[in-house]
PARO-850124 format. One record per residue (C-alpha): residue number from 0; residue in three letters; x, y, z. Coordinates in steps of 0.1 Angstrom, whole numbers. Example, Ala and Ser with C-alpha at 12.3 -4.5 7.8 and 13.67 -1.06 7.14 Angstrom:
! PARO-850124
{n=0 res=ALA xx=123 yy=-45 zz=78}
{n=1 res=SER xx=137 yy=-11 zz=71}
//
This chain:
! PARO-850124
{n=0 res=UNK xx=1215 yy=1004 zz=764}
{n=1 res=UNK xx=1250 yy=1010 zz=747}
{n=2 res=UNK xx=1269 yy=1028 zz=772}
{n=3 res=UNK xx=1242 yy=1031 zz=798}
{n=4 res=UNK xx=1257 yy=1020 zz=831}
{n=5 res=UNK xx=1229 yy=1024 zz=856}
{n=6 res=UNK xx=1192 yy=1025 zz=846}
{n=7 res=UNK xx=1158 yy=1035 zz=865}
{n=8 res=UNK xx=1127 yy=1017 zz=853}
{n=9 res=UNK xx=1096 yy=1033 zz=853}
{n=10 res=UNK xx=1067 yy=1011 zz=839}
{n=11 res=UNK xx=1028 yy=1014 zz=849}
{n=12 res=UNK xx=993 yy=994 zz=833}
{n=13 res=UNK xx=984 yy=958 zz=829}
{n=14 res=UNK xx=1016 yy=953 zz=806}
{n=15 res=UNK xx=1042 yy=963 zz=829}
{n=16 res=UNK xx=1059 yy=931 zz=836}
{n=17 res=UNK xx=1062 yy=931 zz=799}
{n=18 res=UNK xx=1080 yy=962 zz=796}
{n=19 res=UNK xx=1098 yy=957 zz=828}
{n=20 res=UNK xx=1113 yy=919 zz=809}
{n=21 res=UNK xx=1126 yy=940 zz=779}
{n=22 res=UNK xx=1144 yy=967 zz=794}
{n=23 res=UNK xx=1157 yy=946 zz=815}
{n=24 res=UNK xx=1169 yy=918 zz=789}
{n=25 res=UNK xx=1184 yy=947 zz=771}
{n=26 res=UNK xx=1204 yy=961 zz=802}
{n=27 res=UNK xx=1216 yy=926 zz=809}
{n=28 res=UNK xx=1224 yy=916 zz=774}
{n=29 res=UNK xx=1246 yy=955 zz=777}
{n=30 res=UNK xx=1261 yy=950 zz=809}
{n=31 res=UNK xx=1246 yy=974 zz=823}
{n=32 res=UNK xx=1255 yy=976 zz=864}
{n=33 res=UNK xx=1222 yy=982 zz=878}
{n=34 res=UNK xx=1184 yy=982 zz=873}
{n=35 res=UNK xx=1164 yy=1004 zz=896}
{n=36 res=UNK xx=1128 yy=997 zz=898}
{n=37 res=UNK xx=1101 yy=1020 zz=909}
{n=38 res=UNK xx=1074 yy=990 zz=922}
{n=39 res=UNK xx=1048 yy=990 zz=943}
{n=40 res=UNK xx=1043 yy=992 zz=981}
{n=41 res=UNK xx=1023 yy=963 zz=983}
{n=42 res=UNK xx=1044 yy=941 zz=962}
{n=43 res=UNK xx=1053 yy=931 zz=997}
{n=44 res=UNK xx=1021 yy=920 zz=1009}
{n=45 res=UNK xx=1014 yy=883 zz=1000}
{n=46 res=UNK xx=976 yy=888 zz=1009}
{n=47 res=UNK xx=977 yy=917 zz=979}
{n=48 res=UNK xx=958 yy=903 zz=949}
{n=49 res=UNK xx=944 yy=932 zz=936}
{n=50 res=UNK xx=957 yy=943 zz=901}
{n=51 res=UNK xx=986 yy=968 zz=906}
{n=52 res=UNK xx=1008 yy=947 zz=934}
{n=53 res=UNK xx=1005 yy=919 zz=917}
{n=54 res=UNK xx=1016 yy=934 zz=882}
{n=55 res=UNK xx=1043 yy=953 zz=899}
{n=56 res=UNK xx=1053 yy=917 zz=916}
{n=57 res=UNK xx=1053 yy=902 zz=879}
{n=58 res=UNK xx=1074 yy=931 zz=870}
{n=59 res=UNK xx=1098 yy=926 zz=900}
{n=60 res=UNK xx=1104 yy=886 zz=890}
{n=61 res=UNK xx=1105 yy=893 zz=854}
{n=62 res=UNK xx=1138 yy=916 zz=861}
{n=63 res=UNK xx=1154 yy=893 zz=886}
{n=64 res=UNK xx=1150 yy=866 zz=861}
{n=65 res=UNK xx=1176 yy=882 zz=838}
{n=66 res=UNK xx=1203 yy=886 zz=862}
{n=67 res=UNK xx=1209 yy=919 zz=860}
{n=68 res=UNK xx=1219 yy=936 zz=891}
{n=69 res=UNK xx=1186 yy=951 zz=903}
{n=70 res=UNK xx=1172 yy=973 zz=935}
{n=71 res=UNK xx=1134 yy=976 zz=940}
{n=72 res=UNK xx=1118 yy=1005 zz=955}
{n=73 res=UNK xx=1082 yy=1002 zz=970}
{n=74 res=UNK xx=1068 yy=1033 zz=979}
{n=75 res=UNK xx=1032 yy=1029 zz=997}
{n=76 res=UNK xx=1013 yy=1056 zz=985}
{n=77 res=UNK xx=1016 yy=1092 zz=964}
{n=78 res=UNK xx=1012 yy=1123 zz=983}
{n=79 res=UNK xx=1010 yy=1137 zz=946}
{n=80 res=UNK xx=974 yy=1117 zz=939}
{n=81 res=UNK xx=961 yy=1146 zz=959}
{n=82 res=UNK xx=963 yy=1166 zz=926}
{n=83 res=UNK xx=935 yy=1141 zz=914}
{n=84 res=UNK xx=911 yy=1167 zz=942}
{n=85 res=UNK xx=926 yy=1198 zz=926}
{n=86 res=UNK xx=894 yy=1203 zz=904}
{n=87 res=UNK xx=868 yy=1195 zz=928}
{n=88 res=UNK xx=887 yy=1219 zz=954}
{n=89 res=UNK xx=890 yy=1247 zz=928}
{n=90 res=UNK xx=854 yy=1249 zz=920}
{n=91 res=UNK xx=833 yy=1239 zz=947}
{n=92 res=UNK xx=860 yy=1230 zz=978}
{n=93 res=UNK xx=849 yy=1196 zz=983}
{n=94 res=UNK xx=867 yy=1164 zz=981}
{n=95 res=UNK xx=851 yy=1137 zz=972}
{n=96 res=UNK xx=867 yy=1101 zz=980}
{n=97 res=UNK xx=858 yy=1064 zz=985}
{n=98 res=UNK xx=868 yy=1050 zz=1019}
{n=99 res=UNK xx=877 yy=1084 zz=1037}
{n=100 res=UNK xx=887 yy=1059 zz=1069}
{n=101 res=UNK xx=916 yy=1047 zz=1054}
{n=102 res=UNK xx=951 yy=1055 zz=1057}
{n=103 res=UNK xx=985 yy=1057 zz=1037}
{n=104 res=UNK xx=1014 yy=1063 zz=1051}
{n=105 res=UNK xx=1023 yy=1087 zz=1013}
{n=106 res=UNK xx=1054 yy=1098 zz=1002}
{n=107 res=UNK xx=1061 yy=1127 zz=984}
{n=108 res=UNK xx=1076 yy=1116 zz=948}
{n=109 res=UNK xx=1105 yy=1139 zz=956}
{n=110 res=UNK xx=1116 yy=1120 zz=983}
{n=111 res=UNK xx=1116 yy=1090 zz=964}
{n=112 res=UNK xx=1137 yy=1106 zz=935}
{n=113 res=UNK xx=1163 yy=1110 zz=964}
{n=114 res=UNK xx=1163 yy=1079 zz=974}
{n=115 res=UNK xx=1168 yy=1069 zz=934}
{n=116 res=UNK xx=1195 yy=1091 zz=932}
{n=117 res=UNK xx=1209 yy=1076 zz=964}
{n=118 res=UNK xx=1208 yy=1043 zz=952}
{n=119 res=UNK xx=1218 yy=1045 zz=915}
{n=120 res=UNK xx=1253 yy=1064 zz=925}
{n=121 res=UNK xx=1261 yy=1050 zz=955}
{n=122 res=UNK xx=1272 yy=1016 zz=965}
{n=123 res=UNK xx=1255 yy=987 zz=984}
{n=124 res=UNK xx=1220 yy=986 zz=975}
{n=125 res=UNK xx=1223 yy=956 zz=952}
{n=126 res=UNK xx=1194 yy=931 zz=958}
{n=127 res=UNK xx=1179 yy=954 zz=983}
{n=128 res=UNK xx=1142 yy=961 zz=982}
{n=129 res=UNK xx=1136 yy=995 zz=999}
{n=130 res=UNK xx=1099 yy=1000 zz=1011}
{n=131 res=UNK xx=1093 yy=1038 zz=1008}
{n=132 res=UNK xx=1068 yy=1059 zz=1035}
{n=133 res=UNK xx=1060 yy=1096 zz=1043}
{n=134 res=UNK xx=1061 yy=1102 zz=1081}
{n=135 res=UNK xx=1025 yy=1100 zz=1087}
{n=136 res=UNK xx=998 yy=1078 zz=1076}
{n=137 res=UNK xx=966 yy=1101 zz=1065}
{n=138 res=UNK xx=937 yy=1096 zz=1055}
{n=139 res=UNK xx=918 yy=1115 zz=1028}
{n=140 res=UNK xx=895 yy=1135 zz=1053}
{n=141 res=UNK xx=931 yy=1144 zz=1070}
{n=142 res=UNK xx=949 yy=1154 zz=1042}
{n=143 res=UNK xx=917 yy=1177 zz=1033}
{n=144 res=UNK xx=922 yy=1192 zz=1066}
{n=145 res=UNK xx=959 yy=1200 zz=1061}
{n=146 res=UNK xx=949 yy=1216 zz=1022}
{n=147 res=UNK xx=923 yy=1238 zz=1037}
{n=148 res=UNK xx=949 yy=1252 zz=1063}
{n=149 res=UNK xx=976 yy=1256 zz=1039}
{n=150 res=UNK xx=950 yy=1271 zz=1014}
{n=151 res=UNK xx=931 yy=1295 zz=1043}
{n=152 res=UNK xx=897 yy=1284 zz=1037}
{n=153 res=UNK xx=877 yy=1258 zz=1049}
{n=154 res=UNK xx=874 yy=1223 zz=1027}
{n=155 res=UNK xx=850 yy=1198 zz=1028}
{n=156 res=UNK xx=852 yy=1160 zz=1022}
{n=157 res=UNK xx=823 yy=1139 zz=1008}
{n=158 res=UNK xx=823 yy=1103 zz=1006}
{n=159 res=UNK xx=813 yy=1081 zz=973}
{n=160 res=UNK xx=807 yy=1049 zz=969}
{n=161 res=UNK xx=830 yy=1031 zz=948}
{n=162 res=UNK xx=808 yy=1027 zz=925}
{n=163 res=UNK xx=807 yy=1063 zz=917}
{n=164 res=UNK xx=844 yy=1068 zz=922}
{n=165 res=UNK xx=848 yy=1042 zz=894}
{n=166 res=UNK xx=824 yy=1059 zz=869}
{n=167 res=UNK xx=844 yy=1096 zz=877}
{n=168 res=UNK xx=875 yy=1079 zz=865}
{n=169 res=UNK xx=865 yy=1059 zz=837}
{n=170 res=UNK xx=843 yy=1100 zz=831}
{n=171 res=UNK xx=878 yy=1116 zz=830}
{n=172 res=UNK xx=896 yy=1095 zz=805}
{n=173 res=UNK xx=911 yy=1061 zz=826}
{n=174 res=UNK xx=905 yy=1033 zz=807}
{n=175 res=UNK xx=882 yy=1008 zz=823}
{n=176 res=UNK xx=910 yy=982 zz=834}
{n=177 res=UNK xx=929 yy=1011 zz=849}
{n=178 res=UNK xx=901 yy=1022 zz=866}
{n=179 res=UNK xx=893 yy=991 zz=886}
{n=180 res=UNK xx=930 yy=989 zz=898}
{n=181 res=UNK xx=931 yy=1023 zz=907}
{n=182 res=UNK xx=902 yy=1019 zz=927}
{n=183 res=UNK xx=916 yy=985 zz=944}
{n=184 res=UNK xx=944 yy=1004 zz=954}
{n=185 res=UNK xx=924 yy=1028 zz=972}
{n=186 res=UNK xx=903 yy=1005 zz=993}
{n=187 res=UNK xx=937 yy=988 zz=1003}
{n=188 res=UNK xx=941 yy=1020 zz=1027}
{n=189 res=UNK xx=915 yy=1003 zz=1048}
{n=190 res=UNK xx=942 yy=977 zz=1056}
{n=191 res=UNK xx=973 yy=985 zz=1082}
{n=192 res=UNK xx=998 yy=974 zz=1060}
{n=193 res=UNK xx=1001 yy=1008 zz=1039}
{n=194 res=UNK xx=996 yy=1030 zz=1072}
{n=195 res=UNK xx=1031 yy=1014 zz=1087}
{n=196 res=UNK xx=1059 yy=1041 zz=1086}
{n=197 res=UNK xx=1088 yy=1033 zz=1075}
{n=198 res=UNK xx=1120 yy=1049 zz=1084}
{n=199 res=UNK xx=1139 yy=1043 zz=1045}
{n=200 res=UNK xx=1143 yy=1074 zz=1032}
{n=201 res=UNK xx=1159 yy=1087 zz=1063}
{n=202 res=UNK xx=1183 yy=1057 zz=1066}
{n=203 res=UNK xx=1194 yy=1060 zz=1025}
{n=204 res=UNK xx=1196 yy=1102 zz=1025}
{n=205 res=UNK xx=1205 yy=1112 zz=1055}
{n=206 res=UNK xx=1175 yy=1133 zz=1053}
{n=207 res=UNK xx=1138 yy=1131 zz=1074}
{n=208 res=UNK xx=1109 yy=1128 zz=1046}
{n=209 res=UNK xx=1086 yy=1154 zz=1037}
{n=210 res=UNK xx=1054 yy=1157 zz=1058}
{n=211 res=UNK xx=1023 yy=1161 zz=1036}
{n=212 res=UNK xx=1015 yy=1199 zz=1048}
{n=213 res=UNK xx=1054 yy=1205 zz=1029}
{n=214 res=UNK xx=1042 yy=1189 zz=1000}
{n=215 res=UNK xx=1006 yy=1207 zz=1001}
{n=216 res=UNK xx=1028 yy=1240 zz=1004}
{n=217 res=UNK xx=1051 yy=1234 zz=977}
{n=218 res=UNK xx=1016 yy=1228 zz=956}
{n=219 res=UNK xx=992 yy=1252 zz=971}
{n=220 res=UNK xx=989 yy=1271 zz=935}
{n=221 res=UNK xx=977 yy=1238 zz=921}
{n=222 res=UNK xx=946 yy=1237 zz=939}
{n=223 res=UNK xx=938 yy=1277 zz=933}
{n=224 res=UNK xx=921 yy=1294 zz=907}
{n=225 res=UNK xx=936 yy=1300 zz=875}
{n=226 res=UNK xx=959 yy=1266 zz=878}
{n=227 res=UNK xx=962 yy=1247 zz=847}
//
């Protein structure tokens, strides 16, 4: 942390309160000015006991503890976890999702770099705790919808149980802990908290968040043939 002045903290997985406790002992112990944490949307939500609030919570009082100046920054969703369909889409345009009835209110992560930005150069956001939303609150059969009309040709969602959703993950590669908090995230978006818009970003930038056919755009070579 020598000569570091502001720092963003960027932690994820069952250890992150652990991580999140030694960078920021190290920025407090250097003086640093400010600690900007990336948590979790429903680090909010006392009723949230599934694996990633609460971790994210841990993380949140394990930087307070220190005293280092801190903001915390809780967006509710990813628009970029669409990416997870882009295979799916390419070869056989289907999605397949658990709990297609619920909604998130996503953000697109570029909003919530501006909002990072914002808050790491300018001034009064110390011991704020900013909670991050997109401008609609989707759910996955909608946001299907929206890539098949950005794409021009007609998707289809199917729904899993979560049973099989969890085997497709811990198929791909996620570890088995990861998994199972991933998948409690996603049957959160059966609950209104993460379908609540919130009007943050527009407030901190000056600037109206993305909408999730702008972020499909940006990414519509993603979910083509021939993308990496």
């Amino acid at each position: 942390m020598r000569d570091i002045d502001r720092v963003f903290l960027l932690t994820a997985g069952p250890r992150l309160a652990e991580y999140d406790m030694c960078v920021a002992r190290a920025a407090a112990g250097a003086r640093v000015r400010h600690v900007v944490k990336l948590s979790s949307g429903r680090a909010g939500d006392d009723t949230a006991t599934d694996p990633i609030p609460t971790w994210h919570r841990a993380g949140e009082a394990a930087v307070r503890a220190t005293g280092v100046p801190w903001t915390m920054l809780r967006p509710l969703g990813f628009m970029s976890n669409a990416l997870h369909w882009a295979g799916t889409i390419i070869a056989a345009d289907t999605v397949y999702a658990p709990y297609p009835q619920g909604r998130v209110a996503a953000i697109d992560p570029a909003d919530i770099a501006a909002v990072a930005a914002a808050v790491l150069t300018g001034d009064g956001h110390t011991g704020q705790v900013y909670t991050l939303a997109g401008p609609q609150a989707l759910s996955p059969a909608e946001q299907t919808s929206i890539l098949g009309e950005i794409l021009d040709r007609p998707l289809r969602l199917v729904e899993i149980s979560p049973e099989r959703a969890l085997a497709d993950l811990i198929e791909y590669g996620v570890p088995p802990e990861m998994a199972e908090a991933i998948l409690a995230l996603r049957a959160s978006a059966l609950k209104q908290f993460t379908s609540i818009i919130h009007p943050t970003v527009q407030e901190i930038t000056g600037c109206a968040p993305r909408t999730f056919a702008q972020w499909a755009t940006a990414h519509a070579t993603q979910f083509r043939p021939g993308a990496a």
